[in-house]
C-alpha positions in Angstrom: 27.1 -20.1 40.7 24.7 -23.0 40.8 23.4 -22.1 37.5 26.7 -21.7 35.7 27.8 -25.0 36.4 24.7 -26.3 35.7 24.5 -25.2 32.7 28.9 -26.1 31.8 27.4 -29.3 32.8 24.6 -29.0 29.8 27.7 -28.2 27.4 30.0 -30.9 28.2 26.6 -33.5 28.1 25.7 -31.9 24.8 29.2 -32.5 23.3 29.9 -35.7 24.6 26.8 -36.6 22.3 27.9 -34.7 19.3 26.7 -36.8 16.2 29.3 -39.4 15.2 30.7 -37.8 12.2 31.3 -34.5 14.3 32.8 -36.5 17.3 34.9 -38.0 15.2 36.2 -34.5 13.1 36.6 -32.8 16.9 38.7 -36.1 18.3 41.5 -36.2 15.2 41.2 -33.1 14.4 42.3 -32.0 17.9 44.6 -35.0 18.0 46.8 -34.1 15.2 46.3 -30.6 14.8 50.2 -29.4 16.4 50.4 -26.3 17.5 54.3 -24.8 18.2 54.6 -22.5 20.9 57.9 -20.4 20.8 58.9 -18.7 23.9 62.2 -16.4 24.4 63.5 -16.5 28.0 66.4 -14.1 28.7 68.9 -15.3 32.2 71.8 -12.5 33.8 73.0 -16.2 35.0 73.3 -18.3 31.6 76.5 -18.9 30.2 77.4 -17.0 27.3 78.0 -20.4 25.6 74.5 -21.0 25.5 73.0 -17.6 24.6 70.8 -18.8 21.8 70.3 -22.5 23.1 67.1 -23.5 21.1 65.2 -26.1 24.3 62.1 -28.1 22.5 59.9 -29.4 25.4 57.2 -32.4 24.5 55.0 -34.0 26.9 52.3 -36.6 27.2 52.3 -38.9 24.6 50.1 -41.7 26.0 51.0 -44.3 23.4 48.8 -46.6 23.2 45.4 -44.9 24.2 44.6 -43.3 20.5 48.1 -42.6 19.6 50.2 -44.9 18.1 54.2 -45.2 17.2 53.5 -44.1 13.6 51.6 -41.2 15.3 54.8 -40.4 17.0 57.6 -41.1 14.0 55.3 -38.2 12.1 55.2 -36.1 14.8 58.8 -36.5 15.1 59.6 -36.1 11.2 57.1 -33.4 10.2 56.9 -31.2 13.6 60.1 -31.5 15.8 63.3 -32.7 13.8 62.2 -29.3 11.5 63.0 -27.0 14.2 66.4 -28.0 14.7 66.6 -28.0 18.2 69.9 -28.0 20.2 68.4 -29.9 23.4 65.2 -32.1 23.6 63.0 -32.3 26.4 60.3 -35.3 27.4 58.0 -34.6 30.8 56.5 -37.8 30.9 53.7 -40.4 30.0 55.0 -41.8 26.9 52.8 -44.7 27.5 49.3 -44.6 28.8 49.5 -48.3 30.4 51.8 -50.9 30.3 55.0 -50.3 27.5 54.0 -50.9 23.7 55.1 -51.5 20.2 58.8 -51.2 22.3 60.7 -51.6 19.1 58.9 -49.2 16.9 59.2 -46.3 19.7 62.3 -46.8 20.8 63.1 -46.2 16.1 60.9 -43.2 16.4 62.3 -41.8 19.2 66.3 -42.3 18.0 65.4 -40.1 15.1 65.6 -36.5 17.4 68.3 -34.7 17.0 69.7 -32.6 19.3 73.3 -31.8 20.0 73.6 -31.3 23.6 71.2 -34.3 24.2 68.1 -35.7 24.7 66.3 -35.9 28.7 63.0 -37.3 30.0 61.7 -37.9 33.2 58.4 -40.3 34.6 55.0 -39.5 34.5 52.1 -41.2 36.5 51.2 -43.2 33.5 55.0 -44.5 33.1 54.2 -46.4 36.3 52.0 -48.9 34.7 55.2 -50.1 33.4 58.6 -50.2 35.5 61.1 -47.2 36.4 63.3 -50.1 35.1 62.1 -50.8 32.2 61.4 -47.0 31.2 65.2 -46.1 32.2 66.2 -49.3 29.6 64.2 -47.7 27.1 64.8 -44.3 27.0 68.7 -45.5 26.8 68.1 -47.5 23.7 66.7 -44.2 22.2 69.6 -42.1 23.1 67.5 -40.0 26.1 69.0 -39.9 29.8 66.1 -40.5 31.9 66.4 -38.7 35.3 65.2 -40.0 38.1 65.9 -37.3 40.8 69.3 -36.9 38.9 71.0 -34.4 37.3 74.2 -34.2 34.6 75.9 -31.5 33.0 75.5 -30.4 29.7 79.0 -28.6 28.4 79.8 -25.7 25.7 83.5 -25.2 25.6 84.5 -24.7 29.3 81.2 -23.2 30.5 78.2 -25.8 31.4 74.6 -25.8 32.6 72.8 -28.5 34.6 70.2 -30.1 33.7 68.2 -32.4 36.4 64.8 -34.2 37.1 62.6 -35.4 39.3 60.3 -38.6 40.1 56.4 -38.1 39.7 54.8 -36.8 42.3 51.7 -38.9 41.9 52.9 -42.6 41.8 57.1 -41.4 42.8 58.8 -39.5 45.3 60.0 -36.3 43.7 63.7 -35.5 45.7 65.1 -32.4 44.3 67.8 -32.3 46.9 69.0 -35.3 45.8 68.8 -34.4 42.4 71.0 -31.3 42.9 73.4 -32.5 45.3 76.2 -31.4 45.8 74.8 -28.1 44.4 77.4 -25.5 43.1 77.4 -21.8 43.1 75.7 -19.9 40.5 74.6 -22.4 38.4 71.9 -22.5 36.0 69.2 -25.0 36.4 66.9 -26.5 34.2 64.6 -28.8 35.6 62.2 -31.9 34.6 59.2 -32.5 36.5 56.0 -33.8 35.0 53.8 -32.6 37.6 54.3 -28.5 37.4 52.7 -28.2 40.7 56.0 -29.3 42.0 57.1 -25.5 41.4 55.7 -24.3 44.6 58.2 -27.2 46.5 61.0 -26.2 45.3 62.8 -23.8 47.8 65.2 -21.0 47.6 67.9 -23.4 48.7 67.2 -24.6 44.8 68.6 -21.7 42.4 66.1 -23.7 39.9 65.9 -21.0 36.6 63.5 -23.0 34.3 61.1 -25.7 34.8 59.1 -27.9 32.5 56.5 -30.0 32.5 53.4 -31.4 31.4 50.7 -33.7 33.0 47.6 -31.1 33.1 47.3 -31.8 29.1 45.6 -27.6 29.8 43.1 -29.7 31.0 41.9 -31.4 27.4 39.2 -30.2 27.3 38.8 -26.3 27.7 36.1 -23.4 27.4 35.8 -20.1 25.8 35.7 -17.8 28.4 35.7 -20.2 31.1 39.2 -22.1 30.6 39.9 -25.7 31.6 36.6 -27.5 33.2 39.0 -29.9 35.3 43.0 -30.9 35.9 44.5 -33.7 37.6 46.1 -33.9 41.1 49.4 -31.9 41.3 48.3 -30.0 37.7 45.7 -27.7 39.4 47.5 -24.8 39.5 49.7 -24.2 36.7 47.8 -26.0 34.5 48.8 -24.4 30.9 51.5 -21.9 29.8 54.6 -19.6 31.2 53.8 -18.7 35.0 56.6 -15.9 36.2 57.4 -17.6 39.8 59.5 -16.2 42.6 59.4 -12.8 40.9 61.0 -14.1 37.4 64.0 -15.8 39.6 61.6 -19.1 37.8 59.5 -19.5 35.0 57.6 -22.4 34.7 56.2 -23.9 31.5 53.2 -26.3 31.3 53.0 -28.1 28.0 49.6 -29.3 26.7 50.9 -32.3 26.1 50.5 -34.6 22.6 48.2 -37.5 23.1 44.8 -38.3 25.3 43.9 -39.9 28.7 40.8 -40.7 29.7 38.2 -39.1 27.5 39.0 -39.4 23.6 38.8 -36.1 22.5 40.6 -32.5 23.4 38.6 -29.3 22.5 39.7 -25.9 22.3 42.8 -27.4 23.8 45.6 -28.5 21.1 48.3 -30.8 21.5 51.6 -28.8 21.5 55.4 -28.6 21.4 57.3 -25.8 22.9 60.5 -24.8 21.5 62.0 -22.5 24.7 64.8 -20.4 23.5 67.4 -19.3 26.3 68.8 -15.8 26.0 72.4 -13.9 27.9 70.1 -10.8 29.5 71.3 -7.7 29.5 70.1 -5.0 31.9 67.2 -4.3 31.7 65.7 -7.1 29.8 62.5 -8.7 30.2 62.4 -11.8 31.3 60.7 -13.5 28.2 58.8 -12.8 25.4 56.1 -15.0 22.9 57.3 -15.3 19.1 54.6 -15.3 17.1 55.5 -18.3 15.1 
């Protein structure tokens, strides 16, 4: 065992002094290089209004640290706006530090479209700034923040919820709050930056799907070995769908956009998720990958 991480060690030392041309190709390249993944998950529960609801999740922007709002307005125009999507999800750390270039973002970020709306909740990083601040920002750009909150979104006279909680880092994540008064049979998606908030959430909390981000599949990742280290509360599900509760939940961990901390994601690309909710019939597996 000793060997092995001595010699990940040797890797990781070797690549951090990569030449300065190669650095930089591995850095932007992995930066900018989008990758869509396109899930199918089918629900008994969900309303028949929403059979087909097209979900794109986002996460991690870090503006500020390497990515900039021009970064973002491109993203926006070339990857997300393309796929037409009827709700829009943000998981949070759309700054790395303090708030910046607060016009130009809050532009960017009004050119989404999505019907039924657009929702983010706090990351850690979003705490360099204010809850305050954040919640003023998000509603110049047309998103709901949720701040262990939760709204209805309606299709004719059938309605999901959608709700989301604090970080659990720097916040205090209250799902009970977020939910109450919590009706029967509903279907719940749910927010939560951190995804190792999953394993909180009880089965008081008919919770169907949750998203998040945070882990950024650990940035920088391995062949064979996987992700060399996550953050707190990101250990666990630190990339992809998990199956939770036997299917009752899937979870989704986005890789997230941008960068913190080390300049530079390998094997590990930024992506968007587009999640697309499905009536089940019997007999129906929960979800499927489309190759995209």
């Amino acid at each position: 065992m000793r060997r092995a991480v001595e010699a990940v060690s040797v890797m990781i030392e070797r690549m951090l002094l990569l030449p300065a041309a190669a650095y930089t190709r591995a850095r932007y390249k992995g930066e900018n290089w989008v990758e869509l993944t396109s899930i199918e998950l089918s629900y008994s529960h969900l309303p028949e209004a929403f059979d087909g609801t097209r979900v794109l999740v986002f996460s991690d922007v870090h503006l500020g640290h390497y990515y900039y709002s021009r970064d973002l307005a491109s993203l926006i125009k070339q990857s997300i706006n393309p796929l037409r999507p009827d709700l829009v999800c943000f998981t949070g750390d759309l700054f790395d530090k303090k708030m910046t270039e607060r016009e130009q973002v809050i532009s960017a970020l009004r050119m989404i479209k999505a019907p039924l709306g657009k929702y983010a909740v706090l990351g850690n990083h979003d705490y360099y700034d204010s809850p305050g601040r954040m919640r003023n920002m998000y509603r110049q750009a047309d998103f709901t923040m949720l701040l262990n909150e939760s709204t209805f979104i309606h299709r004719g006279d059938q309605a999901i919820r959608i709700a989301g909680v604090d970080d659990m880092v720097k916040g205090r994540p209250d799902l009970h709050k977020a939910l109450h008064p919590l009706k029967e049979d509903e279907f719940i998606i749910l927010l939560s930056h951190a995804p190792d908030f999953a394993d909180r959430i009880s089965n008081d909390f008919p919770v169907s799907f949750q998203a998040s981000g945070h882990s950024h599949g650990g940035q920088v990742r391995l062949p064979g070995i996987g992700h060399l280290t996550a953050p707190l509360y990101g250990r666990k599900y630190v990339n992809g769908l998990y199956p939770l509760k036997e299917g009752e939940l899937m979870l989704y961990t986005n890789r997230g956009i941008g960068l913190s901390v080390f300049p530079i994601r390998f094997w590990c690309k930024p992506e968007i998720t587009l999640i697309t909710l499905k009536t089940k019939p019997l007999n129906c597996p929960n979800s499927k990958k489309i190759e995209n």
